[in-house]
C-alpha positions as a Markdown table, in Angstrom:
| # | Residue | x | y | z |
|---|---|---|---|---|
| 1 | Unk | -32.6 | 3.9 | 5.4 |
| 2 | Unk | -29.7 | 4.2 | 7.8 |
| 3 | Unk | -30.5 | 2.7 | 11.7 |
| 4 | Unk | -31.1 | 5.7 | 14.7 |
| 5 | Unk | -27.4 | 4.7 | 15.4 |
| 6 | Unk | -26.0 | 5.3 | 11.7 |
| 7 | Unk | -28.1 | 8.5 | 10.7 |
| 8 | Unk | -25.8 | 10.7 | 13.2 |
| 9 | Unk | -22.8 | 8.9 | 12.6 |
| 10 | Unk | -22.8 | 9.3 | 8.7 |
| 11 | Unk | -23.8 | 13.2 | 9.4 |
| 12 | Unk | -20.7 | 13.7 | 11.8 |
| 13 | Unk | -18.8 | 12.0 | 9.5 |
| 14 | Unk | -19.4 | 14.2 | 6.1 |
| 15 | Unk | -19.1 | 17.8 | 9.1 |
| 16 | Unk | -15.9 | 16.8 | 10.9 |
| 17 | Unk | -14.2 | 16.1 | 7.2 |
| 18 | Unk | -15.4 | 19.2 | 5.5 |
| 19 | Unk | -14.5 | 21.1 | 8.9 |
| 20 | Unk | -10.3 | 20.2 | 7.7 |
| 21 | Unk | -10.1 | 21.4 | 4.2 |
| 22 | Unk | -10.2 | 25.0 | 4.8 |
| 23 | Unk | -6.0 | 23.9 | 6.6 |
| 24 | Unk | -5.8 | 21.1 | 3.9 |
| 25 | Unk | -6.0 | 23.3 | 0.9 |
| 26 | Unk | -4.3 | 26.2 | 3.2 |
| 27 | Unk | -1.0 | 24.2 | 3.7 |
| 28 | Unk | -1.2 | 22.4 | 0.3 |
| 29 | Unk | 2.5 | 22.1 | -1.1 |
| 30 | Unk | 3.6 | 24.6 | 2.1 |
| 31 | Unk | 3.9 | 22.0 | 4.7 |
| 32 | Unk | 7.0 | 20.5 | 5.8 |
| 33 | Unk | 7.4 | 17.1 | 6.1 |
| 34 | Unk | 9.2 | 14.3 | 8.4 |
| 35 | Unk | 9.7 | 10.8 | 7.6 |
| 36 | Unk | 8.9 | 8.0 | 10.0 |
| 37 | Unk | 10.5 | 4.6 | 10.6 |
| 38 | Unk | 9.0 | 2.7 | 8.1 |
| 39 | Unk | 9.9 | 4.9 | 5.6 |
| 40 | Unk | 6.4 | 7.1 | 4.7 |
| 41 | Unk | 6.3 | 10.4 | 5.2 |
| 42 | Unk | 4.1 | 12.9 | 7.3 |
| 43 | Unk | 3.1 | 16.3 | 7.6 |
| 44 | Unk | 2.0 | 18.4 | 11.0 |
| 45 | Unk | -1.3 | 18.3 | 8.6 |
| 46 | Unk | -1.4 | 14.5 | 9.0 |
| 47 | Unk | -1.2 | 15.3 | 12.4 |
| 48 | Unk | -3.7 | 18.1 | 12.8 |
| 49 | Unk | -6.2 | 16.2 | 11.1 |
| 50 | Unk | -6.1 | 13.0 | 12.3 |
| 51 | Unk | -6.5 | 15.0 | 15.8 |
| 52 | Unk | -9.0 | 17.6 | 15.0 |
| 53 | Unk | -11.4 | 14.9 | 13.5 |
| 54 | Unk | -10.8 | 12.6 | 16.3 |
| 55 | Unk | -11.5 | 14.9 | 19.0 |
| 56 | Unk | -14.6 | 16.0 | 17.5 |
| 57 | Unk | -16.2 | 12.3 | 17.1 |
| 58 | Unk | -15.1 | 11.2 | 20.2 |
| 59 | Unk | -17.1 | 13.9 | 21.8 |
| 60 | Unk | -19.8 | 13.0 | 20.4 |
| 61 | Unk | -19.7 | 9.1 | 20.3 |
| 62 | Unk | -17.4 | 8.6 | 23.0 |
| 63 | Unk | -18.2 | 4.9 | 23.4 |
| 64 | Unk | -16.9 | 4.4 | 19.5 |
| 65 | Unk | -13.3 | 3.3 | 18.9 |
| 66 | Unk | -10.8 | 5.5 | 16.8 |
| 67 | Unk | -8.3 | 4.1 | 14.5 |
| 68 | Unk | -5.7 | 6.4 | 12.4 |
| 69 | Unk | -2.6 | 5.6 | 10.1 |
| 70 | Unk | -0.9 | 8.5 | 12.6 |
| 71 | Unk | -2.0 | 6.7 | 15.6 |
| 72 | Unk | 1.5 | 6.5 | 17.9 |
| 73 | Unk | 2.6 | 3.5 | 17.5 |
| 74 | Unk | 0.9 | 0.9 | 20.5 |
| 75 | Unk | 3.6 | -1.8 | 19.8 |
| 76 | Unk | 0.4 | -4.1 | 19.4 |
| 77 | Unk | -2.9 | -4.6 | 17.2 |
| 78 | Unk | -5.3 | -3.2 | 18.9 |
| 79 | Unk | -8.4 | -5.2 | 19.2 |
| 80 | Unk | -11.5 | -3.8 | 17.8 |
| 81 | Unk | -14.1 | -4.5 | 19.9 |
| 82 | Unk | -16.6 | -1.3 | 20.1 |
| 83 | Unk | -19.8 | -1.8 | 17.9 |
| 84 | Unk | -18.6 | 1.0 | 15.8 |
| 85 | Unk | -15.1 | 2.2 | 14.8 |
| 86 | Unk | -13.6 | 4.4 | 12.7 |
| 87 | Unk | -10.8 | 4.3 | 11.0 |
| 88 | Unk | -8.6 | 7.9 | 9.0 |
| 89 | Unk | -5.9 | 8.6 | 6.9 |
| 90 | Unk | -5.6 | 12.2 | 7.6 |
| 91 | Unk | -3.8 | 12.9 | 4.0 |
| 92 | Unk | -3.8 | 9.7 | 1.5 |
| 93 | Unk | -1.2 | 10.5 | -0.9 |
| 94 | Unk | 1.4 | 12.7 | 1.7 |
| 95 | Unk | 4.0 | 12.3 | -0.6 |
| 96 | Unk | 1.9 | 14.1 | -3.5 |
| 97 | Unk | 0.4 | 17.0 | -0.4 |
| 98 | Unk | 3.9 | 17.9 | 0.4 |
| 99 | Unk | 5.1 | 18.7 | -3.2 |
| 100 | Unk | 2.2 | 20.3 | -4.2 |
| 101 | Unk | 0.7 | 17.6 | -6.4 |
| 102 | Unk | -3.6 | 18.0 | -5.8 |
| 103 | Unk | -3.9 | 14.0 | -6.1 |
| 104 | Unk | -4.7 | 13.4 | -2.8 |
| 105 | Unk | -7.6 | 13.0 | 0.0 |
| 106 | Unk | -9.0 | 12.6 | 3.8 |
| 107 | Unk | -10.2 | 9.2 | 3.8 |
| 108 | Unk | -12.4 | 8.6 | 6.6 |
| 109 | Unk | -14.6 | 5.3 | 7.4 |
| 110 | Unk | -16.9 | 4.1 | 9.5 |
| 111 | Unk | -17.6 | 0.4 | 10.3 |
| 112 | Unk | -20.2 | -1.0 | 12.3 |
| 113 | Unk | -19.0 | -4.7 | 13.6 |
| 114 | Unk | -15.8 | -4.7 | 12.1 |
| 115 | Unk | -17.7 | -4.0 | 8.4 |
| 116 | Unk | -16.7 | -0.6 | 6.3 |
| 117 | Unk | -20.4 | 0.6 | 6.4 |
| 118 | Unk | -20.3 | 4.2 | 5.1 |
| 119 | Unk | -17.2 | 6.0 | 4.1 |
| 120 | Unk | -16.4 | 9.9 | 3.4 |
| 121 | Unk | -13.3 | 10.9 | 1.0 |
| 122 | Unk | -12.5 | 14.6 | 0.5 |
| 123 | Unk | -10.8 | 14.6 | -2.8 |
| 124 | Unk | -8.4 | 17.9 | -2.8 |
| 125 | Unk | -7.8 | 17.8 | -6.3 |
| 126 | Unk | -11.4 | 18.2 | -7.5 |
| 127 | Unk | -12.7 | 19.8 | -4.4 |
| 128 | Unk | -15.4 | 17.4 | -4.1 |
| 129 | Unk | -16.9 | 15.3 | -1.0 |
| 130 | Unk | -16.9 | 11.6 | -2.1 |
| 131 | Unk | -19.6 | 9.8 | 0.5 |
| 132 | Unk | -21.6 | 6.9 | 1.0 |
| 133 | Unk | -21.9 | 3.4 | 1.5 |
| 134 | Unk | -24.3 | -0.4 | 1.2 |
| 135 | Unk | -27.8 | 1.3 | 2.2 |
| 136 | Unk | -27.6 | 4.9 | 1.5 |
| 137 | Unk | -26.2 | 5.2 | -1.9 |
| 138 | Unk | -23.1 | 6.5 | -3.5 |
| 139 | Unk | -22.2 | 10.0 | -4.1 |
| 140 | Unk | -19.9 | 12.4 | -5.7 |
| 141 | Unk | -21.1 | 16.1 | -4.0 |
| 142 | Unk | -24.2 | 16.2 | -4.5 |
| 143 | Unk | -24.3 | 13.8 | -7.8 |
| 144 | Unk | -25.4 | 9.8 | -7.4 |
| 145 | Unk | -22.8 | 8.3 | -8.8 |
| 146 | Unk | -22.4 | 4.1 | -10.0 |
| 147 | Unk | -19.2 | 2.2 | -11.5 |
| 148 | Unk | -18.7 | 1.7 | -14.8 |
| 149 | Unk | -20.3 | -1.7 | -16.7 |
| 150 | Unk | -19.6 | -0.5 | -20.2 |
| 151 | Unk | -17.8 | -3.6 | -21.6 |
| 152 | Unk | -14.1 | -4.1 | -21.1 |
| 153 | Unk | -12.0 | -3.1 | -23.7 |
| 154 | Unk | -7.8 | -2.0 | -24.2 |
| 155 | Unk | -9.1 | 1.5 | -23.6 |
| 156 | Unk | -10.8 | 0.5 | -19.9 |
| 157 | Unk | -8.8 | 2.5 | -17.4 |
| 158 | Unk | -7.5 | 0.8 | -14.6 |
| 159 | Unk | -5.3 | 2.9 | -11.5 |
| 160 | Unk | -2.5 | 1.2 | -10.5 |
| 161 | Unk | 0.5 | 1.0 | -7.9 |
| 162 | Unk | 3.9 | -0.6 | -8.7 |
| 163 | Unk | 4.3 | -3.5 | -6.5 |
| 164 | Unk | 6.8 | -3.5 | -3.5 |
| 165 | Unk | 7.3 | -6.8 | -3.5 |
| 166 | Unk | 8.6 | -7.8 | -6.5 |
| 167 | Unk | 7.2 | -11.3 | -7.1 |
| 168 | Unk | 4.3 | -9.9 | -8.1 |
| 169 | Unk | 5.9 | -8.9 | -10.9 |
| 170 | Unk | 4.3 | -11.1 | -13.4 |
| 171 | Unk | 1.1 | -10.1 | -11.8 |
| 172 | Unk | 1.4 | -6.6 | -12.5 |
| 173 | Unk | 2.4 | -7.3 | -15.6 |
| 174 | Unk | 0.0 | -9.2 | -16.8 |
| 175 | Unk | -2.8 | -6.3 | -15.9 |
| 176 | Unk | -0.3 | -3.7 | -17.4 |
| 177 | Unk | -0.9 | -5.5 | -20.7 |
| 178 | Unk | -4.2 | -5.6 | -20.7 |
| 179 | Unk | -5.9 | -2.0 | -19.8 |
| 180 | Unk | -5.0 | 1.9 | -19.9 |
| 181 | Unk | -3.1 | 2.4 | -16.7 |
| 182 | Unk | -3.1 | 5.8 | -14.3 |
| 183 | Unk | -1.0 | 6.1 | -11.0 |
| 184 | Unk | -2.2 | 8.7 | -8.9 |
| 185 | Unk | -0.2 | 8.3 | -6.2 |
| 186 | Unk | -3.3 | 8.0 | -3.8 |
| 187 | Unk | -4.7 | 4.6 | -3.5 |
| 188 | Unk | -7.8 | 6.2 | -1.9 |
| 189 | Unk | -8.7 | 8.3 | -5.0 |
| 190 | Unk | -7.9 | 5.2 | -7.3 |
| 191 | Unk | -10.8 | 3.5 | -5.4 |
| 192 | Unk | -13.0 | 6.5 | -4.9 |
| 193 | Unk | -12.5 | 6.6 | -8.9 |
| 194 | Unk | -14.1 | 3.2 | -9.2 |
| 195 | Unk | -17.0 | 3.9 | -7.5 |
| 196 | Unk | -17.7 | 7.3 | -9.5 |
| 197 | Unk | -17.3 | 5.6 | -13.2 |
| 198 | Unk | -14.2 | 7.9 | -13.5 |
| 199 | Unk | -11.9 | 4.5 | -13.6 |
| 200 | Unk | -13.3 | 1.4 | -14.5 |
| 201 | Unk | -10.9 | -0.5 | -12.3 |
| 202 | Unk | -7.7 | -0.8 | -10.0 |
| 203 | Unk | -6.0 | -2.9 | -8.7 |
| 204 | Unk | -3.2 | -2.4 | -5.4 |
| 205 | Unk | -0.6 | -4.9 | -3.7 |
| 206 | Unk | 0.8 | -2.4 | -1.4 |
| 207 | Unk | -2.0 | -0.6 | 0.3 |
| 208 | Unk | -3.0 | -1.1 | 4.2 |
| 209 | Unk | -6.5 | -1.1 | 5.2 |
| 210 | Unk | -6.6 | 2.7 | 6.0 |
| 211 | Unk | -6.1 | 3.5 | 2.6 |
| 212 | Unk | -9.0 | 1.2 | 1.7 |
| 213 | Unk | -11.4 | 1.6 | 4.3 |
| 214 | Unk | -13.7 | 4.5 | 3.4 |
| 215 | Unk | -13.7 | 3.7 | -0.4 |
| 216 | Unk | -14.7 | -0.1 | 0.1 |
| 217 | Unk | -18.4 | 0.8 | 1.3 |
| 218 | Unk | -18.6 | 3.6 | -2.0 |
| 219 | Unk | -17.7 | 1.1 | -4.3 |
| 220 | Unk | -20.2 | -1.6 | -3.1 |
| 221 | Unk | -22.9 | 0.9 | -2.9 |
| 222 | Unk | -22.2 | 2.2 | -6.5 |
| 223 | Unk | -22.5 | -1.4 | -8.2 |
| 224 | Unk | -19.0 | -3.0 | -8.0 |
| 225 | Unk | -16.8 | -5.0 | -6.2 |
| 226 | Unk | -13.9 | -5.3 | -4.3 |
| 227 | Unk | -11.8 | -8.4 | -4.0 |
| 228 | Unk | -8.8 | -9.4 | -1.6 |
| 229 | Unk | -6.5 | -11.6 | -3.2 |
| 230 | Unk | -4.5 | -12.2 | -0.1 |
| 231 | Unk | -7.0 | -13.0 | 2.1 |
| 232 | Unk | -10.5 | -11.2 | 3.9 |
| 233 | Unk | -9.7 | -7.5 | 5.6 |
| 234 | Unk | -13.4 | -7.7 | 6.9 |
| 235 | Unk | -14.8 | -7.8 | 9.7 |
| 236 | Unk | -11.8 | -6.1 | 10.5 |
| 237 | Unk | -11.0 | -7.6 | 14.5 |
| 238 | Unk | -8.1 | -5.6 | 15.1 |
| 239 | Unk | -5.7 | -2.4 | 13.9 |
| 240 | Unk | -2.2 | -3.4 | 13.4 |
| 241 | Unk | -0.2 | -0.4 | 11.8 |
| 242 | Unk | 2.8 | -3.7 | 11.4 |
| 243 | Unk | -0.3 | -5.2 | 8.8 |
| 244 | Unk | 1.0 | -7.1 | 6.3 |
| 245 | Unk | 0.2 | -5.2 | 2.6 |
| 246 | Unk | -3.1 | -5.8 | 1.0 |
| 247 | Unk | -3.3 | -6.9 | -3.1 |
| 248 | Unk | -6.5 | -6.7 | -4.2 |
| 249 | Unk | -8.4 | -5.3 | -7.1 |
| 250 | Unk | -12.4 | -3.5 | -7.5 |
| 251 | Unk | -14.3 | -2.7 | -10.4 |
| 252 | Unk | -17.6 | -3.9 | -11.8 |
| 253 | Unk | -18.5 | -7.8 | -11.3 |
| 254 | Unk | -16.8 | -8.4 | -15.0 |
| 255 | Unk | -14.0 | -6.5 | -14.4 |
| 256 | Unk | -13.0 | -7.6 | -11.1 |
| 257 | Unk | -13.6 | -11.2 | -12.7 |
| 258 | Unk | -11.4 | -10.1 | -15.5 |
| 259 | Unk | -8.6 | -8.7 | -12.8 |
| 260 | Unk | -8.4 | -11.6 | -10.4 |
| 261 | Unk | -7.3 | -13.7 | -13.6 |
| 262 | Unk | -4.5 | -11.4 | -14.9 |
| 263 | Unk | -3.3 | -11.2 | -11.1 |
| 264 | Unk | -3.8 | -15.2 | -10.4 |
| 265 | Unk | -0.1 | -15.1 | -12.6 |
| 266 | Unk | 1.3 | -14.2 | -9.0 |
């Protein structure tokens, strides 16, 4: 059972989400859209979000630390030194929002001591409320929900993201050989996937760790695994919206063992 300190935290967290879809499906494919400086784009829904649900936690845990990929820019990592933090991506998958494409999510996670502890992913698409994490169980609505161990076969479905830097080439490669591939466009939902047996896999080497956050803690507490192949994200000790990209891959124990051997041929 979830600590005194957890139990309200993990309600807030599944209220203030489900409080933004109402304007999330409302501007779906209506917004416009800027693009920042390094090159991603973002909406006044990005905005509106990553405000609304902010303002609504802080006034309730004002003590916690708040961490979003829309966060103006410090200049700095920030250290993260409250016991509990959270960190948003107001819209994973912007690019797919703005055109009107439904694969796409509010990511929202909560860690306790710099560990993803409980995370909350609206998926537009399916209209569903993706939640849990270690302690409390996995769920998809109001189903349980556990990865997939059927054995691995050329028909196992793994998502999947191109990778910006191209020496990972033979890397990708190597899993593109190997597995059924499917490229949502949000690296959110591709882990979110994992955790509800939808995909038995994915791997990512472009994602930062607010696209990761709230999925991590639904994948462990549905069975499976997720492994960094460039190095721990967790404890996270501080937000750096500069961070270097993340490759790493999740699945069940066999096929994230299966995964980190394809990928090791980076």
């Amino acid at each position: 059972m979830p600590s005194a300190e957890l139990s309200p935290r993990i309600a807030a967290a599944q209220r203030v989400v489900l409080a933004q879809t109402e304007l999330l499906h409302r501007e779906f494919g209506r917004v416009t859209s800027q693009w920042k400086a390094d090159g991603t784009r973002v909406t006044a829904v990005d905005l509106a979000i990553s405000e609304n649900i902010f303002r609504a936690l802080g006034a309730e845990f004002p003590a916690d630390q708040f961490f979003s990929e829309e966060l103006a820019d410090p200049g700095a990592p920030i250290p993260v030194t409250a016991r509990f933090a959270w960190v948003l991506d107001p819209v994973d998958g912007t690019n797919n929002y703005a055109l009107g494409i439904p694969q796409c999510a509010i990511s929202l996670a909560l860690l306790q001591d710099g560990e993803a502890v409980y995370g909350v992913v609206y998926d537009l698409g399916r209209r569903s409320l993706m939640h849990g994490g270690p302690g409390v169980g996995a769920w998809d609505g109001d189903r349980a929900i556990a990865v997939n161990t059927a054995p691995l076969t050329v028909e196992s479905i793994v998502g999947f993201h191109s990778p910006f830097d191209k020496t990972l080439l033979p890397a990708a490669s190597a899993v593109l050989s190997q597995f059924k591939i499917r490229g949502l466009g949000s690296a959110t939902l591709h882990l979110a996937y994992v955790a509800a047996g939808l995909f038995d896999g994915t791997v990512d080497f472009n994602v930062r760790i607010w696209d990761l956050a709230a999925a991590i803690p639904l994948v462990r507490a549905a069975g499976g695994e997720v492994r960094f192949l460039n190095g721990p994200q967790f404890p996270l000790r501080q937000f750096d919206l500069k961070m270097p990209r993340i490759v790493y891959c999740a699945g069940s124990p066999a096929m994230c063992a299966r995964l980190d051997v394809l990928m090791s041929a980076r």
